[in-house]
FIZA-409663 format. One line per field, with one value per residue (C-alpha): residue number from 1; x, y, z. Coordinates in steps of 0.25 Angstrom, whole numbers, padded with zeros to 4 digits. Example, Ala and Ser with C-alpha at 12.3 -4.5 7.8 and 13.67 -1.06 7.14 Angstrom:
<atoms>
pos	c(1 / 2)
x	c(0049 / 0055)
y	c(-0018 / -0004)
z	c(0031 / 0029)
</atoms>
This chain:
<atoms>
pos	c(1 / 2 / 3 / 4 / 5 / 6 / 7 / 8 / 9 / 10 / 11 / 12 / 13 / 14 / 15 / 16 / 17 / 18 / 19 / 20 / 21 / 22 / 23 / 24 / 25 / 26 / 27 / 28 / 29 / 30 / 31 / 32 / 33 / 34 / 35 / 36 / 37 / 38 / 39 / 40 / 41 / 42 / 43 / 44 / 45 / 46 / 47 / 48 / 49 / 50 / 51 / 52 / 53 / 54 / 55 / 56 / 57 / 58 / 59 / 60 / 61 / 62 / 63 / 64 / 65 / 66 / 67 / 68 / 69 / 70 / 71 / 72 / 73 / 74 / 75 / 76 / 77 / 78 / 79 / 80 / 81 / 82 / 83 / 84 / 85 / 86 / 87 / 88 / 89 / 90 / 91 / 92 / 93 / 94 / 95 / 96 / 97 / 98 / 99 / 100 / 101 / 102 / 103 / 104 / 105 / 106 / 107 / 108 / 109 / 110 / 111 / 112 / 113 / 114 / 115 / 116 / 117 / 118 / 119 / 120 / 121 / 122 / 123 / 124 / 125 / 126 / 127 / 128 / 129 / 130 / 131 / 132 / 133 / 134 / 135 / 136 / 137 / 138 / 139 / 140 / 141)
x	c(0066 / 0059 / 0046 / 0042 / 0029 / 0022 / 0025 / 0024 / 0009 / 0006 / 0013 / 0003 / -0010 / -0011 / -0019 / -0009 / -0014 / -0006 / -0001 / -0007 / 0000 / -0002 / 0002 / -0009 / -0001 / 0011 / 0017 / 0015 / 0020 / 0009 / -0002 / 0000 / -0012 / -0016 / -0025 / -0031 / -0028 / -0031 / -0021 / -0022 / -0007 / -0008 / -0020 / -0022 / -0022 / -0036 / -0038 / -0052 / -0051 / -0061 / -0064 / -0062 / -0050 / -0035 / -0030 / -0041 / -0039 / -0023 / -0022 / -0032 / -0023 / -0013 / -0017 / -0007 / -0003 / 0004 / 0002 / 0013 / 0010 / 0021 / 0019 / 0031 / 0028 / 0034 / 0043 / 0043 / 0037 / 0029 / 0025 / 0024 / 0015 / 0010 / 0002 / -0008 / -0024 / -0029 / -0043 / -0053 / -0065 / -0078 / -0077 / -0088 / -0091 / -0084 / -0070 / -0072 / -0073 / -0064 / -0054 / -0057 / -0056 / -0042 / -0038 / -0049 / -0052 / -0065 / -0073 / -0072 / -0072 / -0088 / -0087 / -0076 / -0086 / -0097 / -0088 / -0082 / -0093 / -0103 / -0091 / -0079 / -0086 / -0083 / -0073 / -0066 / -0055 / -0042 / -0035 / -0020 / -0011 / 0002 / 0014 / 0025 / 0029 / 0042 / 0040 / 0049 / 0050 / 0061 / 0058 / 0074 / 0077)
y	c(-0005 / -0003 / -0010 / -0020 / -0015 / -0026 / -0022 / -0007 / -0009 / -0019 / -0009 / 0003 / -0007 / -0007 / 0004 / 0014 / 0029 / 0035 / 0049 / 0054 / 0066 / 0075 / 0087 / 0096 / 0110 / 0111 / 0120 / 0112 / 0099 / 0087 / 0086 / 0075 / 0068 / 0054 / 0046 / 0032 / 0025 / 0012 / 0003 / -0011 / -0014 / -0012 / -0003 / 0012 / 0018 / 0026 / 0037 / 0043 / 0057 / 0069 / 0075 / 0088 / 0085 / 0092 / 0077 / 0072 / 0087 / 0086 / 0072 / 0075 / 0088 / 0082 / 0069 / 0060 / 0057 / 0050 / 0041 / 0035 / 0026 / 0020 / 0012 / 0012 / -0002 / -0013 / -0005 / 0009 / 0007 / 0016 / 0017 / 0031 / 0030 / 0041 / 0042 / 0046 / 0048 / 0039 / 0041 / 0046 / 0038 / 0039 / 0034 / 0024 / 0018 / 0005 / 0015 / 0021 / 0008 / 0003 / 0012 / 0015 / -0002 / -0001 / 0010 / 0007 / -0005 / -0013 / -0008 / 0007 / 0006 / 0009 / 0020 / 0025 / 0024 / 0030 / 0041 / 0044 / 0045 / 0053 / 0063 / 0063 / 0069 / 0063 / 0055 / 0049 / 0042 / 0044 / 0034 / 0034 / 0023 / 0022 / 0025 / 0029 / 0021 / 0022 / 0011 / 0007 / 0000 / 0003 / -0011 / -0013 / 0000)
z	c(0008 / -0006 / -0005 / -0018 / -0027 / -0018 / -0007 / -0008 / -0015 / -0002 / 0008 / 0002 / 0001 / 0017 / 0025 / 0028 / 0028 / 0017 / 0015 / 0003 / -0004 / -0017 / -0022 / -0019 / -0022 / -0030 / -0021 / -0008 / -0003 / -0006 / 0001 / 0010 / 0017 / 0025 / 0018 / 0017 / 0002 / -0002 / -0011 / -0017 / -0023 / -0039 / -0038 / -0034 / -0023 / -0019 / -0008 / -0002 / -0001 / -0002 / -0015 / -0010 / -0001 / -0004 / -0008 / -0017 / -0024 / -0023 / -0030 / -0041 / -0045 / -0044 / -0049 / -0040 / -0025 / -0016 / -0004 / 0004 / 0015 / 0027 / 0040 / 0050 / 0055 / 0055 / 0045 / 0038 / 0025 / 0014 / 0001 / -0006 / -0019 / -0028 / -0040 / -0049 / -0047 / -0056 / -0052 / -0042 / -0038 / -0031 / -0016 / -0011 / 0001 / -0001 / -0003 / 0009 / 0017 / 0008 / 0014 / 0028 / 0029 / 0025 / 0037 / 0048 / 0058 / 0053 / 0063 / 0061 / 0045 / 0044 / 0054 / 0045 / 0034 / 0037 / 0044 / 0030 / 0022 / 0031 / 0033 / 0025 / 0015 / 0000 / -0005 / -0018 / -0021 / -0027 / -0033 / -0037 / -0045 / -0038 / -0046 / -0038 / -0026 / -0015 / -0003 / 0006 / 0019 / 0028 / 0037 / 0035 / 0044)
</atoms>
């Protein structure tokens, strides 16, 4: 059921929309959002977000988050990850087709694009270097 460090980092690597969640007050839950990240295994991870946004504000306090991801097909698997900010970074044009490639069919990736940044208003990124880590697939159930 435990997945290898391979396989975990692999499993996280795909295009699944993670649940992003940090501690934004110490007397409430986490702040727990949907987001688009990007992975390649043995590197950081890195979200876009707004710099103004509740998120961006929450994970620089708090100078950590978590994102956990999970399909339900062919089997139930996730992967839970949480870590430090270990730096923010200017977004670009290349980042944000960069990501919106990952999660969208070719064909509406420039309409995307142009979309985001005529109207989302500006972004960064936030990177993290995964620390802690529980996956599992229940495949066997």
């Amino acid at each position: 059921m435990t997945l290898s460090s391979e396989e975990r980092e692999e499993f996280l690597a795909e295009p699944h929309t993670g649940a992003l969640s940090v501690v934004e007050r110490p007397d409430r839950a986490p702040l727990t959002v949907p987001i688009w990240y990007q992975y390649t295994p043995g590197g950081e991870l890195w979200v876009r977000t707004g710099p103004d946004s509740r998120k961006a504000r929450a994970m620089l306090s708090a100078g950590r988050f978590s994102l956990m991801v999970q399909r339900t097909q062919p089997s139930v698997r996730y992967v839970w990850v949480e870590g430090p900010v270990t730096r923010t970074s200017p977004d670009s044009p290349e980042r944000s087709w960069e990501m919106a490639a990952r999660y969208l069919p070719e064909e509406k990736v420039a309409a995307f694009v142009e979309y985001d940044r005529a109207h989302l208003g500006e972004h960064f990124l936030v990177h993290m270097r995964p620390e802690h880590w529980v996956a599992a697939d229940l495949g066997a159930f």
